[in-house]
C-alpha positions as CSV (number, residue, x, y, z in Angstrom):
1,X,32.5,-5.6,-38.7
2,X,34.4,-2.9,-38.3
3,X,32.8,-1.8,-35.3
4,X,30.5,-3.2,-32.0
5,X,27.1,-3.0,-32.7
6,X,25.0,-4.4,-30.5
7,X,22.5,-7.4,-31.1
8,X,19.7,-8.7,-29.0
9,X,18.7,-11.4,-31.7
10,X,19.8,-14.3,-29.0
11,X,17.8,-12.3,-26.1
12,X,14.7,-12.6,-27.9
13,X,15.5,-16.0,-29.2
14,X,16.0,-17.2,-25.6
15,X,12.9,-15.4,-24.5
16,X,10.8,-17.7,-27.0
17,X,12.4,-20.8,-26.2
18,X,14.1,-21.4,-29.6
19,X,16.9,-23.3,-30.1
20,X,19.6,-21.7,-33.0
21,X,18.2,-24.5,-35.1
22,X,14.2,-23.5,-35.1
23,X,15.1,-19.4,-35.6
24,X,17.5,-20.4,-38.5
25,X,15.0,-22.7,-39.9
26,X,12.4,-19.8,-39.4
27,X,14.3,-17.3,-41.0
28,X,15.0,-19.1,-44.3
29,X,19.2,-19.1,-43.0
30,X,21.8,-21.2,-41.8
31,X,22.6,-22.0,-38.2
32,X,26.2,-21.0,-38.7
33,X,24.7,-17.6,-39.9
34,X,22.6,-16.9,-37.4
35,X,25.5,-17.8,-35.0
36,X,27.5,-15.2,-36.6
37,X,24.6,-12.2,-36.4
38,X,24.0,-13.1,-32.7
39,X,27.9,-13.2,-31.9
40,X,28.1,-9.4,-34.0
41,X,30.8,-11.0,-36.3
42,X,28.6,-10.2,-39.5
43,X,26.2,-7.8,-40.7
44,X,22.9,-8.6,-40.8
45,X,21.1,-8.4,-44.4
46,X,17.8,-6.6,-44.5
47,X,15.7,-9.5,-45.8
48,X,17.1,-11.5,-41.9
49,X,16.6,-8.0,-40.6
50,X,12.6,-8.0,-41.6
51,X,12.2,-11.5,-41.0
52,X,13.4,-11.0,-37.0
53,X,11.2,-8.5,-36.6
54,X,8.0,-10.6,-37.9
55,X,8.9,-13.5,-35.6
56,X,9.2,-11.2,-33.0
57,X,7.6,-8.4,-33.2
58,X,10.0,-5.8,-32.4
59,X,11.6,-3.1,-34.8
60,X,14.6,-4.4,-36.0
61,X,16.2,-0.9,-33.8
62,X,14.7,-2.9,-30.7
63,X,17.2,-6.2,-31.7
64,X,19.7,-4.5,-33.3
65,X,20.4,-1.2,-31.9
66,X,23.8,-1.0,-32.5
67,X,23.7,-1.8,-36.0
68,X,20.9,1.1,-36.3
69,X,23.1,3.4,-34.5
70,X,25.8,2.8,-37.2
71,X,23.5,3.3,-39.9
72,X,21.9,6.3,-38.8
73,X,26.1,7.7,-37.9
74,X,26.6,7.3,-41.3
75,X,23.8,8.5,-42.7
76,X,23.7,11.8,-40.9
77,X,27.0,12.1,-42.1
78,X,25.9,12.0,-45.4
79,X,22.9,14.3,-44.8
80,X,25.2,17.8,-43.5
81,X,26.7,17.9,-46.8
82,X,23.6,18.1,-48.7
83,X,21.9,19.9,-46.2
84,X,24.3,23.0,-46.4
85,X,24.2,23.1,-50.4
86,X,20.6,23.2,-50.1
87,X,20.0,25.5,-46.5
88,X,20.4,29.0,-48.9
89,X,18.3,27.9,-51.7
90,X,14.8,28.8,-52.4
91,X,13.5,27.2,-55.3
92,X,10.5,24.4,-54.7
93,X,12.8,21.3,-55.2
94,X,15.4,22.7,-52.4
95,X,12.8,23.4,-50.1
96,X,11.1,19.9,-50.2
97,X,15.0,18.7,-49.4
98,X,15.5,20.8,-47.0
99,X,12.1,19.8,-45.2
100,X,13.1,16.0,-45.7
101,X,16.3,16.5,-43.9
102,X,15.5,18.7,-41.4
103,X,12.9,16.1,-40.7
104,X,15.8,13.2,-40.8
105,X,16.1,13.3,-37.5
106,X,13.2,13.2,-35.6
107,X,13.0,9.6,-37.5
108,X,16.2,8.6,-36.0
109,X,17.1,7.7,-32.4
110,X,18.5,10.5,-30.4
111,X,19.9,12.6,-33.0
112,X,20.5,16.7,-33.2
113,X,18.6,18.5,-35.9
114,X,20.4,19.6,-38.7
């Protein structure tokens, strides 16, 4: 990746008592895969993601909060745009935009309203 993001998939694996072999196995993925989502050297794909947090039960923010962190840069960088072309309008569908994005961040960890 092209950054560090944080994973605490091994922490809680550790926690439980399971061997790479066992949470592989469990999460319908190879050894070397999971190896390479605890070590950070690949993104984690969403069906993995959800299937960590069932074994777990932890939000997948819990064992990957850098990863989360990333997403949510990006997407708030995505969000400003939009949210200026929309802040001035006043017709129905910019409104319900404007509340969805104003409302981004209280779903997001830590971030500034827009």
């Amino acid at each position: 990746m092209a950054r560090h993001v944080t994973s605490y998939l091994r922490t809680h694996r550790l926690r439980w008592g399971l061997s790479c072999a066992e949470l592989a196995n469990l999460l319908g993925i190879s050894k070397s895969s999971l190896i390479r989502y605890e070590l950070e050297l690949r993104p984690i794909p969403a069906r993995v993601l959800v299937a960590c947090e069932l074994v777990f039960g932890v939000p997948g923010s819990e064992l990957f909060p850098g990863f989360y962190e990333a997403i949510e840069d990006a997407l708030m960088a995505r969000a400003l745009p939009l949210h200026a072309r929309v802040a001035d309008r006043n017709d129905p569908f910019s409104r319900k935009k404007q509340a969805l994005l104003e409302a981004m961040p209280g779903r997001l960890s830590g971030r500034p309203v827009l």
